[in-house]
Each structure stands twice: as C-alpha cells, then as structure tokens.
Residue, then its C-alpha position, 0 to 999 in steps of 0.5 A: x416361755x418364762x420357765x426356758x428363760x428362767x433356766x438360761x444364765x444370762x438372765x439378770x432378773x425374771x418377773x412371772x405373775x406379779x400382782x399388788x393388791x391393795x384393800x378398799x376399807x370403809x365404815x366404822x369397823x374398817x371393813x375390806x369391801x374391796x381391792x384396787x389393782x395396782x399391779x396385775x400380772x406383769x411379766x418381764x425379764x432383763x438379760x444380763x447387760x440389757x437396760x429396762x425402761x418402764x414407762x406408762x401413764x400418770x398412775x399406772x402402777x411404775x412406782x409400786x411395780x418398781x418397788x414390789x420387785x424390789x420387797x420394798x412392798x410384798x407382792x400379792x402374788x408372783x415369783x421374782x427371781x435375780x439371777x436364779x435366785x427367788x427374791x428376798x431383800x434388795x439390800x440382801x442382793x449380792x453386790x458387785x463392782x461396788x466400791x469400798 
C-alpha cells in the first residue's frame, strides 16, 4: 500500500519501515552487547493539508521517531520521502510560504 501512496501527488510526507536502533555497551573495552529499540518499524504518511498528531505513552519512541524523520538522528533503516522526494536534511527542505 506504501508504494500506490507513494506514487500519488498529494502526499506531503511518506515514512515506510523506519526503525532507530541504538547500542547497549558494557564493560572496560565498551563492547555492544545489545540493542534498544527505540523506533521499530513505523509506517505513516500525511496528505498534503492534513495534520498528524502522534501520541503515546511516556518513553515510547515520539521524540526519536520526530527526530529520525527529520535527520536530526540517522535511521537504522527505512525510507523517508517529502513530497516524492528521499529525505536528506530538514533544513535542506524547500521552503514555502515563509516570510523574508
């Protein structure tokens, strides 16, 4: 289904797969001995003129999953596209109906 909403125009922003993984080291050398998942797999797309609200419980990912789609963190893995277009920078976003 992500891929016919993909294809449509009027999508303002499609997120397919997206997951943040981050590492659980310990000892002396610092070792990764494991992963916490803070996003795991989360597919969402808003229509142009439409309005998201995500909500959720105290420590449930909001936060990182705001962030991961706008590169302030890198994805583990997942496609973020903004009006067609695979997701780079935020502030690389073309701007419209800003004022001077």
């Amino acid at each position: 289904m992500a891929t016919k909403t993909a294809m449509r125009e009027d999508v303002l922003l499609l997120v397919s797969g997206l997951k943040k993984y981050f590492p659980v080291r310990r000892g002396v050398f610092r070792r990764i001995v494991g992963w916490v998942k803070a996003v795991d797999d989360v597919d969402m797309f808003i229509p142009e003129g439409e309005t998201l609200g995500l909500v959720g419980e105290s420590g449930c990912g909001k936060t990182t999953t705001g962030r991961t789609i706008l590169r302030l963190i890198e994805p583990t893995a997942g496609e973020i596209l903004f009006r067609s277009r695979r997701s780079t920078k935020w502030w690389t976003w073309p701007r419209w109906g800003r004022r001077p």
